[in-house]
C-alpha positions in Angstrom: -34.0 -146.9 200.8 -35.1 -145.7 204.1 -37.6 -143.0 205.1 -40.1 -140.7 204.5 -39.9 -142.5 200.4 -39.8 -146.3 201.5 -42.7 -146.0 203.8 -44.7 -144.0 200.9 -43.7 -146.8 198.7 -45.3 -149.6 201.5 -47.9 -147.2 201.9 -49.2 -146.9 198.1 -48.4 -150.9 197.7 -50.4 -151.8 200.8 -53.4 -149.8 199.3 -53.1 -151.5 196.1 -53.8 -154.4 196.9 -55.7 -153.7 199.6 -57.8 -152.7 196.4 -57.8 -155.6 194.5 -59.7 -157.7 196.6 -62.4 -155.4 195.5 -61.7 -155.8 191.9 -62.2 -159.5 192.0 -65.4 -159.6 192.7 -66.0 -157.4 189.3 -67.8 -159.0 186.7 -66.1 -161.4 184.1 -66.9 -159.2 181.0 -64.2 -156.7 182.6 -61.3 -159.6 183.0 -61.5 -160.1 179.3 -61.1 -156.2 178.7 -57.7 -156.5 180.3 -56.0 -158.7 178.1 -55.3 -156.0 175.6 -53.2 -154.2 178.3 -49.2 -155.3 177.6 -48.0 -157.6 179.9 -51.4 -158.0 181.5 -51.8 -161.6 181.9 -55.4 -163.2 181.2 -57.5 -162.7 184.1 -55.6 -159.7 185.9 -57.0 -156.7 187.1 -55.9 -152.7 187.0 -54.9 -153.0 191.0 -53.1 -155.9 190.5 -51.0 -153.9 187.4 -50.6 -151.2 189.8 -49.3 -153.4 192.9 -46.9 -155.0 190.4 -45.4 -151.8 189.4 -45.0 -150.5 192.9 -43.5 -153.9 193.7 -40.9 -153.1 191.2 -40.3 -149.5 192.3 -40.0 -151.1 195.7 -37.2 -154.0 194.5 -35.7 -150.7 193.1 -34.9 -148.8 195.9 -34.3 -151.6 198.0 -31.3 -152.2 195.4 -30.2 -148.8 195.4 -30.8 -149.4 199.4 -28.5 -152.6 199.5 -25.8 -151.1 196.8 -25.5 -147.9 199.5 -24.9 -149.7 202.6 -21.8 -152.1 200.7 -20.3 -149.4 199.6 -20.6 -147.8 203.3 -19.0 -150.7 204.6 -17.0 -152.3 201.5 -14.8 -150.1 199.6 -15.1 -152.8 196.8 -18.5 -151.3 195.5 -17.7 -148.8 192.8 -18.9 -145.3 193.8 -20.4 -145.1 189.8 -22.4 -147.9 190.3 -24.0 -146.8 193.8 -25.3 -143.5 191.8 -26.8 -145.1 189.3 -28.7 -147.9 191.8 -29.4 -144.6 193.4 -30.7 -142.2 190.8 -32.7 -145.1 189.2 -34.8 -145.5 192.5 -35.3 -141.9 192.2 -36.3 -141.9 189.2 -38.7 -144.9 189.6 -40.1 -143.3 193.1 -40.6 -140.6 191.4 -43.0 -141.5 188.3 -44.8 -144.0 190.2 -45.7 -140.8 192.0 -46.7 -138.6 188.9 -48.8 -141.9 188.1 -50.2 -141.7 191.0 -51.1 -137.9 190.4 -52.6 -138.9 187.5 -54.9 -141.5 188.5 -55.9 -139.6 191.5 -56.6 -135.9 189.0 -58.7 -138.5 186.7 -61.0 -140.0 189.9 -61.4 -136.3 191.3 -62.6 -135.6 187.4 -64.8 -138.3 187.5 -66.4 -137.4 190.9 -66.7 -133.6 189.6 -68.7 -135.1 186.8 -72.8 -134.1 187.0 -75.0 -137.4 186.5 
């Protein structure tokens, strides 16, 4: 997809992993702690989990992107199938951004907190 969505998806994806070249440099002890996350490989961090999923949203609504445009130009694409690529990058766009609500309610909570 194209616009104001594909740019926030670059946007939040860039940041990501921007972010995990901090998270590298975090001590070993927190490495093993993410092994009990599914599909968290040994030795990944949270920023890396996050730029993975906003790679996938990404890959998402670049399908729903590339499923569009042959059915603009090829009548061969079935119209069903261009809604579905379509509301499935929707979908995807749009709870990566609730997640991203989420996480950013939880640091606001955390910088609320009194030491």
């Amino acid at each position: 997809m194209s616009g104001p969505e594909a740019g926030a998806v670059d946007a939040i994806a860039g940041q990501a992993r921007a972010a995990e070249v901090g998270w590298t440099q975090a001590p070993a002890s927190w490495a093993t702690a993410a092994v009990g996350v599914a599909g968290a490989p040994n030795g990944s961090g949270f920023a890396s989990f996050i730029a993975q999923g906003v790679d996938k949203v990404n890959a998402t609504m670049v399908r729903a992107d590339t499923a569009l445009s042959q059915a603009a130009l090829d009548s061969t694409q079935p119209p069903h199938q261009v809604m579905l690529a379509l509301e499935e990058a929707r979908l995807s766009f749009h709870l990566a951004l609730q997640v991203r609500n989420r996480l950013l309610e939880g640091y606001q909570e955390l910088m609320r907190m009194q030491v």
